[in-house]
KEKE-3310 file (N, C-alpha, C; in steps of 0.2 Angstrom, whole numbers, plus 5000, padded with zeros to 4 digits):
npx = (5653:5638:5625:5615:5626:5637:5627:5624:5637:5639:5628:5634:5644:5636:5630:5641:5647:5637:5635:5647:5646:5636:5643:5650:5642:5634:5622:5607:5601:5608:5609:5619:5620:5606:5605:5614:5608:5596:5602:5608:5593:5588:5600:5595:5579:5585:5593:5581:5575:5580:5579:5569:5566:5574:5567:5555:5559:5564:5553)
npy = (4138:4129:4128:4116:4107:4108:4102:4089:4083:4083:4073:4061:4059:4056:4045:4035:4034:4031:4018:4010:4012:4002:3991:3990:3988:3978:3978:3988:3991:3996:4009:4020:4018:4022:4036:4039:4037:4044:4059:4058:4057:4071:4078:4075:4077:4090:4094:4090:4102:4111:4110:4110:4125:4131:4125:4129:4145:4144:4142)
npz = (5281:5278:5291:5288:5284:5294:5305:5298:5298:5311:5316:5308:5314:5329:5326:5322:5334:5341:5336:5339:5353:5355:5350:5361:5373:5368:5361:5360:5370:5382:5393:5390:5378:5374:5377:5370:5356:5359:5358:5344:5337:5339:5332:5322:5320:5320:5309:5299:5300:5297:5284:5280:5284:5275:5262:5262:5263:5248:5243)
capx = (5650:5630:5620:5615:5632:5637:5623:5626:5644:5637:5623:5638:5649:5635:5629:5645:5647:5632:5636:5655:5641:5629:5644:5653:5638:5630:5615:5605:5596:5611:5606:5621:5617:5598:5606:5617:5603:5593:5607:5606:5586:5590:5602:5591:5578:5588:5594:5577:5571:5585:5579:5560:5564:5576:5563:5551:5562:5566:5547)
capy = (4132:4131:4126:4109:4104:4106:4095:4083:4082:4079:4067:4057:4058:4054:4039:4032:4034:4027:4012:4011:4011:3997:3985:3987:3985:3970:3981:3994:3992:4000:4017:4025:4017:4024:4039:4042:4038:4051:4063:4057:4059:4078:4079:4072:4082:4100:4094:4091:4108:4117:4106:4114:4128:4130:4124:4136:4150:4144:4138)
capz = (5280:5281:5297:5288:5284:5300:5307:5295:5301:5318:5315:5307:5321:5334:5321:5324:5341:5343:5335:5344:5361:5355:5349:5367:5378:5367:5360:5360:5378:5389:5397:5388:5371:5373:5377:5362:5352:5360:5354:5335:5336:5343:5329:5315:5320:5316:5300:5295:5303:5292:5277:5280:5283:5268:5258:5263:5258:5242:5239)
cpx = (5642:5629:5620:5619:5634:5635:5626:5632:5643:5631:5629:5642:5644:5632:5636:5647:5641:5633:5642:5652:5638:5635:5649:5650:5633:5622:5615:5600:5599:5608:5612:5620:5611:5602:5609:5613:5597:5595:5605:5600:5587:5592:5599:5585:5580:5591:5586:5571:5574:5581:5571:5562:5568:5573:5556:5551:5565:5559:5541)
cpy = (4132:4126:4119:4106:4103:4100:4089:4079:4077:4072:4062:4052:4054:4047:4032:4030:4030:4017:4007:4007:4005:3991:3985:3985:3980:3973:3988:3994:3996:4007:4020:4025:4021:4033:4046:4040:4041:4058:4065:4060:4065:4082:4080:4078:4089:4100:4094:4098:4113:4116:4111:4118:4133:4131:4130:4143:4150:4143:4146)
cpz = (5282:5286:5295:5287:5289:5304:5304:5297:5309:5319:5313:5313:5329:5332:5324:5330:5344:5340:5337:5350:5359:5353:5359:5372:5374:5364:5360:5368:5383:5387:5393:5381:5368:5373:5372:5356:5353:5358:5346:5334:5336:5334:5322:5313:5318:5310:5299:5296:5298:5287:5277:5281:5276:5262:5258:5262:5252:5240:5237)
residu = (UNK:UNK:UNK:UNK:UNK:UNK:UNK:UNK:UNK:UNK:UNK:UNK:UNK:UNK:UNK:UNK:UNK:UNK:UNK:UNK:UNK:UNK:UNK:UNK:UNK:UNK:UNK:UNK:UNK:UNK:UNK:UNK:UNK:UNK:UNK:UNK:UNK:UNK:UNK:UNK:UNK:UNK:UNK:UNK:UNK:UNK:UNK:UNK:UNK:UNK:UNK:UNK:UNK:UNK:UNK:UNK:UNK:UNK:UNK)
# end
């Protein structure tokens, strides 16, 4: 399975889990909430680094 597949797998998973966190603590302000949306960002990031650099050996 390729790298951005992967990712993508994970960004899904921590998407969710991010949203799991924000409806049990009432938002998006708790410290674990912020936290697992510092993950996702992480995540997002490296899909989009795959995507570039991908693109750049295809282009």
């Amino acid at each position: 399975m390729r790298k951005s597949v992967l990712i993508h797998l994970k960004m899904e998973q921590a998407r969710s889990h991010l949203h799991e966190l924000a409806k049990k603590y009432n938002g998006f302000l708790h410290p674990e909430v912020i936290k697992q949306s510092v993950i996702l960002d992480k995540l997002i990031d490296q899909f989009n680094h795959e995507a570039e650099s991908k693109n750049k050996a295809d282009g």
